[in-house]
ROPALUM-626586 format. One record per atom (N, C-alpha, C, O, CB): residue number from 1; atom name; x, y, z; chain; residue in three letters. Coordinates in steps of 0.2 Angstrom, whole numbers, plus 5000, padded with zeros to 4 digits. Glycine has a CB too. Layout:
R;k;a;X;Y;Z;c;r
R;NUM;CA;X;Y;Z;A;ala
...
end
This chain:
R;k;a;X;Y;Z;c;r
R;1;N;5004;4994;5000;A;unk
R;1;CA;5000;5000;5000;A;unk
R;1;C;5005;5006;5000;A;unk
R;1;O;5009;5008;5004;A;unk
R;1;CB;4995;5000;5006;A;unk
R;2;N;5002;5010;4994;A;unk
R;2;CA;5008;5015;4995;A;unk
R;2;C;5007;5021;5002;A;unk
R;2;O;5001;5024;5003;A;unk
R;2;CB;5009;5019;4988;A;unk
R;3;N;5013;5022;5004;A;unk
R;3;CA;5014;5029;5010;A;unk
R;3;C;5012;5026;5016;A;unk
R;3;O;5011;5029;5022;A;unk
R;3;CB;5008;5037;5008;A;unk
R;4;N;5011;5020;5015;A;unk
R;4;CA;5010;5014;5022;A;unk
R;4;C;5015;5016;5024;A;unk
R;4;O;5020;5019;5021;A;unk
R;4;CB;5010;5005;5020;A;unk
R;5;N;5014;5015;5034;A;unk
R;5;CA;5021;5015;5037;A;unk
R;5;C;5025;5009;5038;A;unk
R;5;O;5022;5004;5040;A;unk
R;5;CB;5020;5017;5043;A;unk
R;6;N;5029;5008;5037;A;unk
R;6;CA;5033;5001;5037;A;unk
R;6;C;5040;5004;5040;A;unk
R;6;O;5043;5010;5039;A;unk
R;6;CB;5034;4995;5028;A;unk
R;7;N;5044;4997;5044;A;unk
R;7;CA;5049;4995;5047;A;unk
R;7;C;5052;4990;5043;A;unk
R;7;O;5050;4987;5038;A;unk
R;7;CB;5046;4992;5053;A;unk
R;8;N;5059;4990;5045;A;unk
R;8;CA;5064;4982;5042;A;unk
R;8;C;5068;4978;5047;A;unk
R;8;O;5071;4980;5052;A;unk
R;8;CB;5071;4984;5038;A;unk
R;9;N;5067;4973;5046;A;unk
R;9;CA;5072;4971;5052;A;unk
R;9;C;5080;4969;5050;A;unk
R;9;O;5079;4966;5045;A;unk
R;9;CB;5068;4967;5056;A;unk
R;10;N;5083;4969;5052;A;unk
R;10;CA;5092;4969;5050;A;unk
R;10;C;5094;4965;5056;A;unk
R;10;O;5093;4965;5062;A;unk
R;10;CB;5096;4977;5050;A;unk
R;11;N;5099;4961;5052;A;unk
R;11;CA;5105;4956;5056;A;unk
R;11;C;5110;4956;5051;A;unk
R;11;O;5110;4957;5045;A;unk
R;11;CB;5103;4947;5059;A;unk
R;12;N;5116;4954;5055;A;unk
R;12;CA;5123;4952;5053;A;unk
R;12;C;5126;4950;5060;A;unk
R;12;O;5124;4950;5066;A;unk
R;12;CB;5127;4959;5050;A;unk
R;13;N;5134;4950;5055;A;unk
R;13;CA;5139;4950;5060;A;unk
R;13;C;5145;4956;5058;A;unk
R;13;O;5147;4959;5052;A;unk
R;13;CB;5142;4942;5060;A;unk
R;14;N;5146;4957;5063;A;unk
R;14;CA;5152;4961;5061;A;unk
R;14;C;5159;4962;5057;A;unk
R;14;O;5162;4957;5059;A;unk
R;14;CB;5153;4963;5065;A;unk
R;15;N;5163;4965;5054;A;unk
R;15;CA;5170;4964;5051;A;unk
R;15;C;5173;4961;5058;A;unk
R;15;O;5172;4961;5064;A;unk
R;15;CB;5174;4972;5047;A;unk
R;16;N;5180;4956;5054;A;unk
R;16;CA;5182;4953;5060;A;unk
R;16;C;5189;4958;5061;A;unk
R;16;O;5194;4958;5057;A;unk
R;16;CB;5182;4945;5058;A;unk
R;17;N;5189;4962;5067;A;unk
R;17;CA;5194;4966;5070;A;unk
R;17;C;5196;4964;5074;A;unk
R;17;O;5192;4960;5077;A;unk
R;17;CB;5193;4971;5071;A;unk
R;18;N;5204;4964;5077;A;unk
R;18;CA;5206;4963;5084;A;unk
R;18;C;5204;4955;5084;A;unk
R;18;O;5205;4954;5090;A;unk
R;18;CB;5202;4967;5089;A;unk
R;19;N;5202;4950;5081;A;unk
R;19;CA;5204;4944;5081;A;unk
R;19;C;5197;4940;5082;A;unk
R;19;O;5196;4934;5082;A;unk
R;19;CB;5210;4943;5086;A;unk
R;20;N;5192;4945;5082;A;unk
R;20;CA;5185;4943;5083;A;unk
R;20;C;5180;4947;5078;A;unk
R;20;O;5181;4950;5073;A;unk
R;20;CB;5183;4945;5090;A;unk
R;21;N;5173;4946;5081;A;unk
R;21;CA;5167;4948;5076;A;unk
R;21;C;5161;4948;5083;A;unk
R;21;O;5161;4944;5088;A;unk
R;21;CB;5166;4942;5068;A;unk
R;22;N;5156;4951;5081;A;unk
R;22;CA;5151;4953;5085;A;unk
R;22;C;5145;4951;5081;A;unk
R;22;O;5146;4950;5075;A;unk
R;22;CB;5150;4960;5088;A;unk
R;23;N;5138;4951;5084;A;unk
R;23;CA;5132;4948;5080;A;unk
R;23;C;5129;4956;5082;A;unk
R;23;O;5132;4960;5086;A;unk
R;23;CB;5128;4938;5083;A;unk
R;24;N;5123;4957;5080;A;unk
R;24;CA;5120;4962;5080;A;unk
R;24;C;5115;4961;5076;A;unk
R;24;O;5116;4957;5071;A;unk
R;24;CB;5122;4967;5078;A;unk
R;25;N;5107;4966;5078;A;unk
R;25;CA;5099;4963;5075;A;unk
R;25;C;5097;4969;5077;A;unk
R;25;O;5100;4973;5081;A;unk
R;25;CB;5095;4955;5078;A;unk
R;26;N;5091;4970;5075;A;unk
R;26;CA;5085;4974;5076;A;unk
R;26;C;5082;4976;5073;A;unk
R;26;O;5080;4971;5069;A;unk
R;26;CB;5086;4979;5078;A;unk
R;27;N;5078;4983;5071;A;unk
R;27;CA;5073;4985;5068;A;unk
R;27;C;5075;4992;5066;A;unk
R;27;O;5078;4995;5070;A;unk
R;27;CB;5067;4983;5072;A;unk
R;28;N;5072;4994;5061;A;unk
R;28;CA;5074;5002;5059;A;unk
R;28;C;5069;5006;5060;A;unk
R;28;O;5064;5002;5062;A;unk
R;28;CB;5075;5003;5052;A;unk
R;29;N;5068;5011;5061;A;unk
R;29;CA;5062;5017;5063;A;unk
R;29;C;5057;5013;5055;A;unk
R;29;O;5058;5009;5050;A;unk
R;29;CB;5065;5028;5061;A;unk
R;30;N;5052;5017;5060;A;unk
R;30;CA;5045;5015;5055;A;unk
R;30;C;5045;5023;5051;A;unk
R;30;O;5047;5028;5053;A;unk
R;30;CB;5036;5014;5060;A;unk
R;31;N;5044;5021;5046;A;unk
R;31;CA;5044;5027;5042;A;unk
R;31;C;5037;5026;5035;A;unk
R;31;O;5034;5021;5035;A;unk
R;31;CB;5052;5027;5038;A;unk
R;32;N;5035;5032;5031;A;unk
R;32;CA;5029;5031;5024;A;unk
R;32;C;5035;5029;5021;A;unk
R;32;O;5041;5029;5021;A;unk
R;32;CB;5025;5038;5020;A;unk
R;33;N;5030;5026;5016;A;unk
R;33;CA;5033;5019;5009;A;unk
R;33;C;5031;5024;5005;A;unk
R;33;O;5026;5025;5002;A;unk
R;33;CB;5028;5010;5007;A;unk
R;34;N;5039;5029;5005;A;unk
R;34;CA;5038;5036;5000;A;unk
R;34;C;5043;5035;4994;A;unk
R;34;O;5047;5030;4995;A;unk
R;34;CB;5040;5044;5004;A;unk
R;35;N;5045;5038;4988;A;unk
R;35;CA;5051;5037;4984;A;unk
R;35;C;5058;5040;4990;A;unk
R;35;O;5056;5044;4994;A;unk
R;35;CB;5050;5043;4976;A;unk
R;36;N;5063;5039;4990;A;unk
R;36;CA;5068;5040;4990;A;unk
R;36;C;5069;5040;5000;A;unk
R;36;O;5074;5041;5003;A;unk
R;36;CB;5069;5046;4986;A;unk
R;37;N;5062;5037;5002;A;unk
R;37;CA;5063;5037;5010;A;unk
R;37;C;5071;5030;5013;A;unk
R;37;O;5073;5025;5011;A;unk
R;37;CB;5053;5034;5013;A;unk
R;38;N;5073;5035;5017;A;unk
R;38;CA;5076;5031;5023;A;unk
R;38;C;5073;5027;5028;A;unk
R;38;O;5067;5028;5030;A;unk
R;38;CB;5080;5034;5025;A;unk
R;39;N;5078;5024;5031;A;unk
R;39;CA;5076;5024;5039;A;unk
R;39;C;5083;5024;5045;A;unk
R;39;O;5089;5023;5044;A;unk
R;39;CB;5072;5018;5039;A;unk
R;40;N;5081;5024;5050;A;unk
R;40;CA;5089;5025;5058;A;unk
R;40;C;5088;5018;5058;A;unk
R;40;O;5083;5014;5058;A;unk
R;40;CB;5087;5031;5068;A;unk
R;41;N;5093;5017;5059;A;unk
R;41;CA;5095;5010;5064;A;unk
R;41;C;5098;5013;5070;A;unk
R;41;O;5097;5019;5072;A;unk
R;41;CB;5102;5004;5060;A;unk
R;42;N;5101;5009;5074;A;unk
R;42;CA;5103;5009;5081;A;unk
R;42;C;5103;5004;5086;A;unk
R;42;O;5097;5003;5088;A;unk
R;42;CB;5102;5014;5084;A;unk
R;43;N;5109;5003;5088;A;unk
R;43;CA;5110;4996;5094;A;unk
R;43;C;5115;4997;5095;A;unk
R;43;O;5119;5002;5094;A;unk
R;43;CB;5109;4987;5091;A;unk
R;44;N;5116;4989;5099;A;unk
R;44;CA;5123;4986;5100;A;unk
R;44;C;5124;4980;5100;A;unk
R;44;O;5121;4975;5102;A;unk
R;44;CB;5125;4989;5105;A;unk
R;45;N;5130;4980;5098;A;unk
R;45;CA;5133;4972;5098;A;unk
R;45;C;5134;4967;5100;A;unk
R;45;O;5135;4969;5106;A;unk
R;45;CB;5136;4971;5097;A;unk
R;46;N;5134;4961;5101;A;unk
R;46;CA;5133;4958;5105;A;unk
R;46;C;5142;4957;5112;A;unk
R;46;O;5147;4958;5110;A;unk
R;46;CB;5129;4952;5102;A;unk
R;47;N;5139;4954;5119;A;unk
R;47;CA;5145;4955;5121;A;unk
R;47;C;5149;4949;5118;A;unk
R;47;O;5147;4944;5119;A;unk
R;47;CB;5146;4956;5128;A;unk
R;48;N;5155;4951;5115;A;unk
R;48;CA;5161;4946;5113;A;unk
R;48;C;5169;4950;5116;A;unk
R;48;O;5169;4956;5117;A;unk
R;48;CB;5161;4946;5102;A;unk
R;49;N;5176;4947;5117;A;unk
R;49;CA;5181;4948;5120;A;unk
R;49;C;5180;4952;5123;A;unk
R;49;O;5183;4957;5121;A;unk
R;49;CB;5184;4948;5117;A;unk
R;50;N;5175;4953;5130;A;unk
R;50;CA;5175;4959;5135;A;unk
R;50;C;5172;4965;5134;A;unk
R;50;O;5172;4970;5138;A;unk
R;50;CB;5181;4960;5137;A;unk
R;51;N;5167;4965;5127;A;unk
R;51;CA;5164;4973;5126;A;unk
R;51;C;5160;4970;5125;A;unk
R;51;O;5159;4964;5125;A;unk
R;51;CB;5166;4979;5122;A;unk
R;52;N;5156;4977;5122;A;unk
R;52;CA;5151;4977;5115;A;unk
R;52;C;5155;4986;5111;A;unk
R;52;O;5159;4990;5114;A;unk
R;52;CB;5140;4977;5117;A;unk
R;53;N;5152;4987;5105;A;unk
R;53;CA;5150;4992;5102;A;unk
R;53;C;5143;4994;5101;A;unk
R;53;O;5138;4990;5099;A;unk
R;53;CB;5153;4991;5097;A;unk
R;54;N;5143;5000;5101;A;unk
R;54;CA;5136;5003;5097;A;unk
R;54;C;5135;5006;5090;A;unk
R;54;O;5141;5007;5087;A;unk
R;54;CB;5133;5009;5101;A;unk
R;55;N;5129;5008;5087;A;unk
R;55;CA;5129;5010;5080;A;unk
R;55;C;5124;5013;5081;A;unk
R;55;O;5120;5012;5086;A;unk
R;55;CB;5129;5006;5074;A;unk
R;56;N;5124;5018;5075;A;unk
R;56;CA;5119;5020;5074;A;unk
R;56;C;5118;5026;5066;A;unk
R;56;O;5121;5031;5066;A;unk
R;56;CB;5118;5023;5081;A;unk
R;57;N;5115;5024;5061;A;unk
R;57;CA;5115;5024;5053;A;unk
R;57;C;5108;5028;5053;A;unk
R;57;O;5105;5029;5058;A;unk
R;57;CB;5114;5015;5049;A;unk
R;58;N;5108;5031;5046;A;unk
R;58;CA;5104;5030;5039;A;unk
R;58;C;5104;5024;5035;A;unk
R;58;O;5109;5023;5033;A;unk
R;58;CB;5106;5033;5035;A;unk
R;59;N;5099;5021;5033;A;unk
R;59;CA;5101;5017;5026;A;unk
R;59;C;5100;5022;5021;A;unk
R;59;O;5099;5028;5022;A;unk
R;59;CB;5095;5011;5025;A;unk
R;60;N;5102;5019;5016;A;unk
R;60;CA;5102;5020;5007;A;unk
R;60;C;5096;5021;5007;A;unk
R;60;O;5091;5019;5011;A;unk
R;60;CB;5105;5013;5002;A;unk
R;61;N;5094;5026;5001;A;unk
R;61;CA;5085;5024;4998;A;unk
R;61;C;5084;5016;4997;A;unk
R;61;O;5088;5012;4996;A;unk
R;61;CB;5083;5029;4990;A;unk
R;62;N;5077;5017;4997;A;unk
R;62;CA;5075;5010;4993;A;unk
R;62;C;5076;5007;4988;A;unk
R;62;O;5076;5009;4982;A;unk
R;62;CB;5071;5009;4993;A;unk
R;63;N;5078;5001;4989;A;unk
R;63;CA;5082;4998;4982;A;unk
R;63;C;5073;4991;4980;A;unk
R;63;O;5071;4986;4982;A;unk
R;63;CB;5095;4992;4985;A;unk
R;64;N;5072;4995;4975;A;unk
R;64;CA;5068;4988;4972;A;unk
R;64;C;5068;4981;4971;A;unk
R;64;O;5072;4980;4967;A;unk
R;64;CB;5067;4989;4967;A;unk
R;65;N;5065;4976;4973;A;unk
R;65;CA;5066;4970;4973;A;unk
R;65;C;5060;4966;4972;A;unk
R;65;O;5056;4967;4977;A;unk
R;65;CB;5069;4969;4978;A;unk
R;66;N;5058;4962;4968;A;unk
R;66;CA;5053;4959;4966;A;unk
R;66;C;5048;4962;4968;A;unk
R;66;O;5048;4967;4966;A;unk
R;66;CB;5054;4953;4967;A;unk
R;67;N;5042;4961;4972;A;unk
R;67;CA;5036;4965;4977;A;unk
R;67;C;5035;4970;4982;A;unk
R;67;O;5031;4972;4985;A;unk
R;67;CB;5034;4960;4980;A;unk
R;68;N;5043;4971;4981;A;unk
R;68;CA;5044;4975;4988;A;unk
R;68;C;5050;4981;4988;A;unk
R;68;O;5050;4986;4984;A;unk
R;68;CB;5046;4970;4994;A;unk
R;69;N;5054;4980;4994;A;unk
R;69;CA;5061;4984;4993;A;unk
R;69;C;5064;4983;5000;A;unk
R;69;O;5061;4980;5004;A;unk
R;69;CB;5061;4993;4993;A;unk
R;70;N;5070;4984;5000;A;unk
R;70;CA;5077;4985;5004;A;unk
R;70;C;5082;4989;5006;A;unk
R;70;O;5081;4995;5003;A;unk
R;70;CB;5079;4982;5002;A;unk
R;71;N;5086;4990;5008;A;unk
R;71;CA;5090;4995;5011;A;unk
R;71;C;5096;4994;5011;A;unk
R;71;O;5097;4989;5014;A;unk
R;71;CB;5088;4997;5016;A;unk
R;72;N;5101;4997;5009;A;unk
R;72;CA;5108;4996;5010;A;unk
R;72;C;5110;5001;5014;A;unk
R;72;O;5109;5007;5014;A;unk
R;72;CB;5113;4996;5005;A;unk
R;73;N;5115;4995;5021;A;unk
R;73;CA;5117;5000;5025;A;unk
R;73;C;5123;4999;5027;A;unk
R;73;O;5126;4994;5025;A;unk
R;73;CB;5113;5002;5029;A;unk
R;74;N;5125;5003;5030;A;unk
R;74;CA;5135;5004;5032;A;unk
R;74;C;5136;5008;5037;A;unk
R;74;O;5133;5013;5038;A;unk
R;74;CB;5141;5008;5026;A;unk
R;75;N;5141;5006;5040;A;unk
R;75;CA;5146;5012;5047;A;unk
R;75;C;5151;5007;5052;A;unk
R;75;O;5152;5001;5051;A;unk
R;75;CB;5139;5017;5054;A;unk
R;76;N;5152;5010;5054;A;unk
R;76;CA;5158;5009;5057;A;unk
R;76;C;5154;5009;5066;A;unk
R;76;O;5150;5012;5067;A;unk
R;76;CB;5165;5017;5054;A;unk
R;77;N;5157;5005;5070;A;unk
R;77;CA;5152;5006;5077;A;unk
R;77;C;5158;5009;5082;A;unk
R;77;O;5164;5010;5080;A;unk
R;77;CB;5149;4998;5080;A;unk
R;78;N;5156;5010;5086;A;unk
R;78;CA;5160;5013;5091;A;unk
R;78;C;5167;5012;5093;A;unk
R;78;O;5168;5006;5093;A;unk
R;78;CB;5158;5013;5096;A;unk
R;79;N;5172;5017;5094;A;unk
R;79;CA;5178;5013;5095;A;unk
R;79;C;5176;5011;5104;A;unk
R;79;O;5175;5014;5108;A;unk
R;79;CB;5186;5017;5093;A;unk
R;80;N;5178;5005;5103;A;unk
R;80;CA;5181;5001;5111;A;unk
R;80;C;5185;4996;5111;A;unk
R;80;O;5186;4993;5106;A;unk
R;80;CB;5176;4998;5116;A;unk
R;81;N;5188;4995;5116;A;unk
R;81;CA;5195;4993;5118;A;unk
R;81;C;5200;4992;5113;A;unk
R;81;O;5203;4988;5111;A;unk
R;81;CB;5195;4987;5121;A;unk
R;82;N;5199;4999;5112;A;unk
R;82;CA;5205;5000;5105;A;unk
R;82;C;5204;4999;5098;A;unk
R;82;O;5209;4998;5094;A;unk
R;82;CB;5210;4995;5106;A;unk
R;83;N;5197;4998;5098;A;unk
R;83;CA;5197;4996;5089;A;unk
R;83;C;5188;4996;5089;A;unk
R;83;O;5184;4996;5093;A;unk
R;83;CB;5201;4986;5086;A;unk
R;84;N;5188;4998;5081;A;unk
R;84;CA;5180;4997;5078;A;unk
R;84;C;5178;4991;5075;A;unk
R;84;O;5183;4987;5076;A;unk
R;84;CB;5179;5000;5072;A;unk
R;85;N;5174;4990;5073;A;unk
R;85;CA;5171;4986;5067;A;unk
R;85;C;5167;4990;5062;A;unk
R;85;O;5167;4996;5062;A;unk
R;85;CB;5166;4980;5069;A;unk
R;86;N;5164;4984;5057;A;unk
R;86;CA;5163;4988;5051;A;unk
R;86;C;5155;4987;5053;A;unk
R;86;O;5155;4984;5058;A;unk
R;86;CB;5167;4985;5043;A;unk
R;87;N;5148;4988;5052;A;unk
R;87;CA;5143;4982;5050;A;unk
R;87;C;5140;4983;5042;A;unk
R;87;O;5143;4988;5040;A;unk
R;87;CB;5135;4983;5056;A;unk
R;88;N;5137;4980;5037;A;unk
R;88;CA;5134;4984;5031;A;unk
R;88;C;5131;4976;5029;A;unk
R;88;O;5133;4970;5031;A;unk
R;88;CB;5141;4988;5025;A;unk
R;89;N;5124;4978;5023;A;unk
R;89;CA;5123;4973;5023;A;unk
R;89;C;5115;4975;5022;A;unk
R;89;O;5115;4981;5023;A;unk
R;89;CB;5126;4969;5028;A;unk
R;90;N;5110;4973;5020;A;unk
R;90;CA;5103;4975;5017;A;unk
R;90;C;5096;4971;5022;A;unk
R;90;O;5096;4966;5025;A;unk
R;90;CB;5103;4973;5008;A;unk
R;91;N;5093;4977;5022;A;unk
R;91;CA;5088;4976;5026;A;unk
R;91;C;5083;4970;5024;A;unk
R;91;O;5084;4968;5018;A;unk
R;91;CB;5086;4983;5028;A;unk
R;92;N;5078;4968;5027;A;unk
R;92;CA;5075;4962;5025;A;unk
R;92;C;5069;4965;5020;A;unk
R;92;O;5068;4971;5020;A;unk
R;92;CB;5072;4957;5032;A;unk
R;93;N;5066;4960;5016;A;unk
R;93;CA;5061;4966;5010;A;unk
R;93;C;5054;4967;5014;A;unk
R;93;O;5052;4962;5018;A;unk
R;93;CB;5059;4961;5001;A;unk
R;94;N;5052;4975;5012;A;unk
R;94;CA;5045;4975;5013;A;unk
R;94;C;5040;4975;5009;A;unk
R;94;O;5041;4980;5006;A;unk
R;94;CB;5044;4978;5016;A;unk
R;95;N;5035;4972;5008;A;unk
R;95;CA;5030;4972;5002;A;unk
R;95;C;5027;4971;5003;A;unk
R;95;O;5023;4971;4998;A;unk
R;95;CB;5031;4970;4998;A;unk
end
């Protein structure tokens, strides 16, 4: 339905820095199912080697996909204990 509000939900793992990698999940802001709309992510990772990291994004506009769309998204998470990771990777489809 167009200008419907809709959500995505997103998982990964993170680039592997410092000899490890973190998992990470959630949901994006609800936003209208407009041309060129975004949406915010924001979390944190899970705890691995004594931390976690946080994030917090824009996706890409929507990228068409069979019935629906998706999101590409990227950044870098917080530095702790001396280092970042990466996360990136596309949101699940809505349609």
């Amino acid at each position: 339905m167009p200008d419907s509000l809709h959500s995505h939900n997103f998982m990964g793992v993170t680039s592997y820095n410092d000899g490890h990698v973190h998992r990470y999940w959630g949901m994006t802001s609800i936003n209208p199912d407009i041309p060129g709309h975004t949406h915010f992510m924001s979390g944190e990772t899970t705890f691995d080697d004594g931390h976690i990291h946080r994030y917090s994004l824009y996706t890409g506009p929507e990228i068409s996909v069979g019935m629906g769309h998706t999101h590409y998204y990227q950044a870098a998470t917080t530095l702790n204990d001396g280092h970042v990771h990466y996360i990136y990777d596309y949101t699940t489809v809505y349609g």
